[in-house]
C-alpha positions in Angstrom: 149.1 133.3 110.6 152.6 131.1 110.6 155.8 131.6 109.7 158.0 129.6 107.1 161.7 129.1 106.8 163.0 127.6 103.1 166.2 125.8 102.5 166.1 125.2 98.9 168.5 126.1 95.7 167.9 129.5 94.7 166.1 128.8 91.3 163.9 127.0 93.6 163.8 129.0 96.4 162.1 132.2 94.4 159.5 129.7 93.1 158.5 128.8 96.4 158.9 132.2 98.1 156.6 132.8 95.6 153.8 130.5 96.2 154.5 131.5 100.1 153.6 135.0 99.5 150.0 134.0 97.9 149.2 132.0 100.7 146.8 133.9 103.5 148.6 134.6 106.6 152.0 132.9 105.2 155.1 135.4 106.4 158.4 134.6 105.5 161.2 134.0 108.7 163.9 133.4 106.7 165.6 131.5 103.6 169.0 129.7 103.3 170.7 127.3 100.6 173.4 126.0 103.8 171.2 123.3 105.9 173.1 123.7 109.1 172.9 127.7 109.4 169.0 126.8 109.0 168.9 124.6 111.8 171.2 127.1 113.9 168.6 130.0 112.6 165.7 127.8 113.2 166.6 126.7 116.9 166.6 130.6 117.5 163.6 131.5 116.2 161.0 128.4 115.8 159.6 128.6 112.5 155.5 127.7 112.0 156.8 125.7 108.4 160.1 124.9 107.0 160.0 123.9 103.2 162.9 122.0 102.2 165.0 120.7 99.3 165.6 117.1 98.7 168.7 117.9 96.7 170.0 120.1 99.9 169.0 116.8 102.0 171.1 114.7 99.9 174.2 116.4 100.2 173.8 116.7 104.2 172.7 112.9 104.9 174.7 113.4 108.1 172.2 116.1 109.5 169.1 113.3 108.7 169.0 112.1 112.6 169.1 115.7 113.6 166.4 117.4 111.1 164.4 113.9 112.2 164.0 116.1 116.1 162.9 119.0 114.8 160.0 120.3 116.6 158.5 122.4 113.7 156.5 120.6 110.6 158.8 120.1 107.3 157.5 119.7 103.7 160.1 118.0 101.6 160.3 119.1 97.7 161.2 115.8 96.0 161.9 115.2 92.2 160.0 112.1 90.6 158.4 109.6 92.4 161.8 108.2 94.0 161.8 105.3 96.6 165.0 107.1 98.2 163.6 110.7 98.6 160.4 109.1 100.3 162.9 106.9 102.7 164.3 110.5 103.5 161.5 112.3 104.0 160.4 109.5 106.7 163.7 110.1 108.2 163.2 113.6 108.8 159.2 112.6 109.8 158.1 115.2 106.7 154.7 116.2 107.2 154.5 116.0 103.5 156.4 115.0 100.1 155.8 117.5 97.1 157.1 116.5 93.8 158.7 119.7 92.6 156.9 119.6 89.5 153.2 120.0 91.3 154.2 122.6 93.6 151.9 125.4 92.1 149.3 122.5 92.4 150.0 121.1 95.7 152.2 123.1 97.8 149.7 126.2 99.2 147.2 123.0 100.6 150.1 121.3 102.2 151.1 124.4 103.6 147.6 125.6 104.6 147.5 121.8 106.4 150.5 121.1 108.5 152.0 124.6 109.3 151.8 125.4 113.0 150.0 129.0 113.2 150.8 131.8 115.9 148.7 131.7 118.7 147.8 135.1 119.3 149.8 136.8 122.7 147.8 140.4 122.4 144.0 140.4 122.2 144.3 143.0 119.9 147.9 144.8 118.0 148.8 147.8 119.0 148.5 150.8 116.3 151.1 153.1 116.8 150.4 156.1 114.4 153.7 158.6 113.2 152.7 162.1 113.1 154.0 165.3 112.8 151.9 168.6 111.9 155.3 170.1 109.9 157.1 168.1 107.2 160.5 167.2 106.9 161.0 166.3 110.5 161.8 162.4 109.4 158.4 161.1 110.3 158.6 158.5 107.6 162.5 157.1 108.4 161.4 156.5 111.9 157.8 154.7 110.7 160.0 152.7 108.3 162.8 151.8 110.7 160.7 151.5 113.6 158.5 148.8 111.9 161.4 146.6 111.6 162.6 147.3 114.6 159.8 146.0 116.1 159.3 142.9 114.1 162.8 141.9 114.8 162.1 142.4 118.7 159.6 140.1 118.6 160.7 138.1 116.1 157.2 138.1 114.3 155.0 140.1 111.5 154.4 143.7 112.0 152.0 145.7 109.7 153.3 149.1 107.9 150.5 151.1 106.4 151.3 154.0 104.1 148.7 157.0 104.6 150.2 159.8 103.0 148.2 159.3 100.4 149.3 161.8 98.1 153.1 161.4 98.1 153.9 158.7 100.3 157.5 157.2 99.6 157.2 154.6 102.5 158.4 151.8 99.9 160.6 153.7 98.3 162.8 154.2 101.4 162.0 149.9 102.1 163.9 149.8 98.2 160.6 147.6 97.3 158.5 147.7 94.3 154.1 147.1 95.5 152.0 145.4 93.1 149.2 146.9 95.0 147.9 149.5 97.9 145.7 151.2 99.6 144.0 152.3 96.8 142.5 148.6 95.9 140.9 148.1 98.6 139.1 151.9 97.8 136.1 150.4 95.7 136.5 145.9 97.0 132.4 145.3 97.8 133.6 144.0 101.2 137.0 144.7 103.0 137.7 141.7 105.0 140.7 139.7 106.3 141.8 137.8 102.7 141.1 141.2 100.6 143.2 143.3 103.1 146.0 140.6 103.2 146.3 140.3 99.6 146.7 144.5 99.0 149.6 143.7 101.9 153.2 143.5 100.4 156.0 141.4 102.2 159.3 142.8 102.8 161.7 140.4 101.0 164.4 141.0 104.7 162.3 141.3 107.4 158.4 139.5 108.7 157.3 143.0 108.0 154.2 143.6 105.8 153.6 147.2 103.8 150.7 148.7 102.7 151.4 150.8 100.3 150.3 154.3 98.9 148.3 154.7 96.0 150.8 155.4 92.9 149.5 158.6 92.2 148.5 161.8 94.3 145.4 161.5 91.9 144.0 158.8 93.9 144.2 160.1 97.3 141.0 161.4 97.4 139.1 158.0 96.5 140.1 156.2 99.8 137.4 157.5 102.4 138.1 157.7 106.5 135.4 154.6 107.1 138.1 152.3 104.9 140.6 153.3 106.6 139.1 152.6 109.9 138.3 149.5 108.2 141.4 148.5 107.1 143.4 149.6 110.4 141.1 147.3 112.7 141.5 144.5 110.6 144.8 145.1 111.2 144.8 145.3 115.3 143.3 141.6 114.7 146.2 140.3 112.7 149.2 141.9 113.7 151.0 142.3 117.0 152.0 146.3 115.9 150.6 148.2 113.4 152.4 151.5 112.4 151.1 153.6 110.5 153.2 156.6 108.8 150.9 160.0 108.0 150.7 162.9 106.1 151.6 166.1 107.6 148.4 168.0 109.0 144.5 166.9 110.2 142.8 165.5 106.8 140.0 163.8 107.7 141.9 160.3 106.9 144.8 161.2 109.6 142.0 162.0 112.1 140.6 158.4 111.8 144.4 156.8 112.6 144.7 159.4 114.6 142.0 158.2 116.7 142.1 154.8 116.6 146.1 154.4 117.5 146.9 153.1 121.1 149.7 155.9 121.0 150.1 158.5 118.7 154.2 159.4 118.2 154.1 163.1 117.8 157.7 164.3 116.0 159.2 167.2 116.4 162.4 168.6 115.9 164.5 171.1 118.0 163.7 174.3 115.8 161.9 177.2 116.7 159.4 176.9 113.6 159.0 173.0 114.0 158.1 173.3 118.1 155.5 175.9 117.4 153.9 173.6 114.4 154.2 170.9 117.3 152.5 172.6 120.3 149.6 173.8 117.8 148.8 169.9 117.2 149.0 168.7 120.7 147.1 172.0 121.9 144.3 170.5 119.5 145.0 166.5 120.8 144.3 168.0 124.1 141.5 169.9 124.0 140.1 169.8 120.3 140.4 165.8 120.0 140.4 165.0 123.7 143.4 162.7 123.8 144.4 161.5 127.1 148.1 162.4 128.0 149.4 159.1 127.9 148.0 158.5 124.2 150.6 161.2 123.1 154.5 160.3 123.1 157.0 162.6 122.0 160.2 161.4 119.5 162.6 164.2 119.0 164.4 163.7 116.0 168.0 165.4 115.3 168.4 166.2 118.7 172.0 166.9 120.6 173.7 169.6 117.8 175.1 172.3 119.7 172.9 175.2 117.2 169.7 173.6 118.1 167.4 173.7 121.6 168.2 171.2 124.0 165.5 168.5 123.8 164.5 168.7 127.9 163.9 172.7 126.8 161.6 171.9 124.0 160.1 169.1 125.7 159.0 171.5 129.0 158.0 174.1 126.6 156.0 171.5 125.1 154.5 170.9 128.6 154.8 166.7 127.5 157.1 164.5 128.8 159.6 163.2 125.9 159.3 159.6 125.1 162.3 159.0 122.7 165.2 161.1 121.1 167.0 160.5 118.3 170.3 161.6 117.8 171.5 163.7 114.3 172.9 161.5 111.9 171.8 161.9 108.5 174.8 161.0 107.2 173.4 157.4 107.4 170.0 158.1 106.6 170.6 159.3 103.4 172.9 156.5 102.3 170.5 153.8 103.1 168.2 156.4 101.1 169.8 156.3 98.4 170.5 152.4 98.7 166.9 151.9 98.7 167.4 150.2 101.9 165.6 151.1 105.2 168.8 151.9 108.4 167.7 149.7 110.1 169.2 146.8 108.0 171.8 148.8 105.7 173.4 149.8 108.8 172.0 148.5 112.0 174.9 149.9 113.9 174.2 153.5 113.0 173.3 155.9 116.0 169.9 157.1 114.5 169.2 152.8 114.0 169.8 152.6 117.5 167.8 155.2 118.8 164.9 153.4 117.3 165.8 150.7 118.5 165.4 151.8 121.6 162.0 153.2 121.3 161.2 150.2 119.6 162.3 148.2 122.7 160.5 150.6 125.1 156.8 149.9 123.1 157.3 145.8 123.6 158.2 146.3 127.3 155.1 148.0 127.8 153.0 144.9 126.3 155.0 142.7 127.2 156.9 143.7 130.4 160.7 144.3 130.6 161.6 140.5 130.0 160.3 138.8 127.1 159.3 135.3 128.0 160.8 132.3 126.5 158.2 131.6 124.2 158.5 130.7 120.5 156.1 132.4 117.7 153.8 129.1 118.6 152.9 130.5 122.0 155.1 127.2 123.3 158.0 127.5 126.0 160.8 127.6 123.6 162.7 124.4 124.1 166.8 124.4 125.0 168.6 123.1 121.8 169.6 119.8 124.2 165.9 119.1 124.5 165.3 119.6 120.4 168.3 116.3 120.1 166.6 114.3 123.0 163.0 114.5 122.0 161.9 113.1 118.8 159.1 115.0 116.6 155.8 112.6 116.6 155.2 113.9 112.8 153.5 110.9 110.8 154.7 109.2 107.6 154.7 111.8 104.8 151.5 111.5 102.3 153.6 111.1 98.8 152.0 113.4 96.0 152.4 111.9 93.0 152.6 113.9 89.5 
């Protein structure tokens, strides 16, 4: 898995994005037209890849010396087979040279060849599974939210798997359109890495990957507990966090994320109805299921309105310890709702937003430990920006491919 960053025009960009989506284990960092806010975003966040635009190039000559200390792989997009674009790719020690008319041919090997890949930090993700026995609590705005939440914590791809199989509306509140789901990978002879990363759609702002639900409540009933256990520890393998948003209740299928998640983030809400729903399913977690305590986390949602129970009440009642609490403030919700925009980037200022963020924080800390160390996405010591202009890249000459 590695990361790209693209600076190209946008008629090119799309094209390449593209390409970058069909390529296994390909995630997208970022994308800009401005060379120097790439290099500022870049020096942040180390990319695996970054694709660039010769034309971009040519109007920045003065940032050659600079892009030539990179310490990330580039593949330049030239335009004809130009003695002055090679000369510039050699300044900037290109891994490669594309002409930008074979870049459906050529530009997923040449990716696939000289992109630095993630070197895994977890021996396995962690599979965090939303749940909540009663609807309506906002069990799928805090799976949404709390994916890319996550992702932008540790700057890296998270996995968001849709298993309300019936009417799951996961990409609707993301504001993206799926070309596929669950439901293909219900009847594929063999459910492997490439099959389950290709059902897998990117989220155009964030490194977040969704698996969607099938289009129709229709299908829920083709897509069997075994694939989903399938499917979610192929998953663990790939991703840092998986989270997986459920349908209300125990079908067989919410049993089998049910017991595979690391943690299982029970919602509730502080209402009389919603607390007895919610003691009902950890009564069964408990003794039915056989959870251990510290599987189970609490998230109260809508808490802190004078007309409902306090959330230390509920939580005693509960006999669990609460985990997370998110404040009321659907005002904001339903906006980005109806933006088709996930919070957590229409409005990442937002109380509820940063609520999750907070939970969000506390699930890295506990992999991770309360300081994230400086480490890039390649498993490297992240370098300080003085080192990037001392130390020149080693990258050899760039392999010109002709049309």
């Amino acid at each position: 898995m590695f990361s790209v960053y693209i600076v190209a025009r946008a008629e090119l960009r799309d094209e390449i994005v593209s390409i970058a989506n069909n390529v296994d284990g390909a995630f997208m960092l970022g994308n800009q037209t401005n060379l120097r806010q790439a290099l500022v975003d870049c020096s942040a966040d180390t990319p695996g890849l970054m694709i660039l635009d010769d034309e971009i190039l040519q109007e920045n000559l003065s940032l050659l010396q600079q892009m030539g200390q990179v310490s990330y792989p580039i593949i330049l997009i030239g335009r004809g087979d130009n003695f002055e674009t090679a000369r510039r790719a050699l300044a900037v020690h290109a891994r490669d040279l594309v002409d930008v008319d074979q870049i459906s041919k050529l530009l997923r090997g040449a990716m696939t060849r000289h992109a630095v890949r993630i070197t895994q930090e977890y021996k396995t993700g962690r599979l965090l599974t939303v749940f909540s026995s009663k609807g309506g609590v906002g069990k799928t705005t805090l799976a949404v939210n709390l994916a890319i939440a996550l992702a932008q914590i540790i700057r890296g791809p998270v996995a968001l798997v849709d298993l309300d199989l019936q009417f799951g509306d996961v990409t609707a509140l993301l504001g993206e359109q799926s070309a596929s789901s669950i439901h293909d990978l219900a009847h594929v002879p063999i459910i492997d890495e490439v099959t389950v990363d290709r059902a897998m759609t990117p989220l155009s702002s964030s490194t977040v990957r969704v698996l969607a639900a099938p289009d129709g409540p229709q299908y829920a009933e083709d897509i069997q507990p075994n694939v989903v256990l399938n499917i979610l520890s192929i998953l663990k393998d790939n991703y840092p966090f998986v989270v997986v948003d459920t349908a209300p209740g125990f079908s067989e299928v919410n049993v089998a994320a049910l017991d595979l998640a690391d943690q299982v983030l029970t919602v509730a809400t502080p209402e009389v109805v919603t607390v007895r729903s919610v003691k009902q399913a950890l009564d069964l977690f408990a003794g039915g299921l056989n959870y251990s305590r510290e599987k189970i986390r609490l998230i109260m949602n809508r808490a802190g309105t004078q007309s409902t129970l306090a959330s230390s009440d509920v939580a005693s009642v509960l006999g669990v310890t609460l985990y997370g609490e998110l404040p009321s403030d659907w005002t904001w919700a339903v906006r980005a709702a109806n933006q088709g925009q996930p919070l957590m980037l229409f409005q990442p200022a937002a109380p509820l937003a940063q609520g999750i963020r907070t939970i969000a924080r506390q699930l890295v800390e506990e992999v991770e430990g309360p300081r994230r160390s400086a480490k890039d996405k390649t498993g490297v010591p992240r370098r300080s920006l003085l080192d990037k202009i001392v130390s020149r890249s080693k990258g050899g000459p760039p392999r010109v491919a002709k049309s």
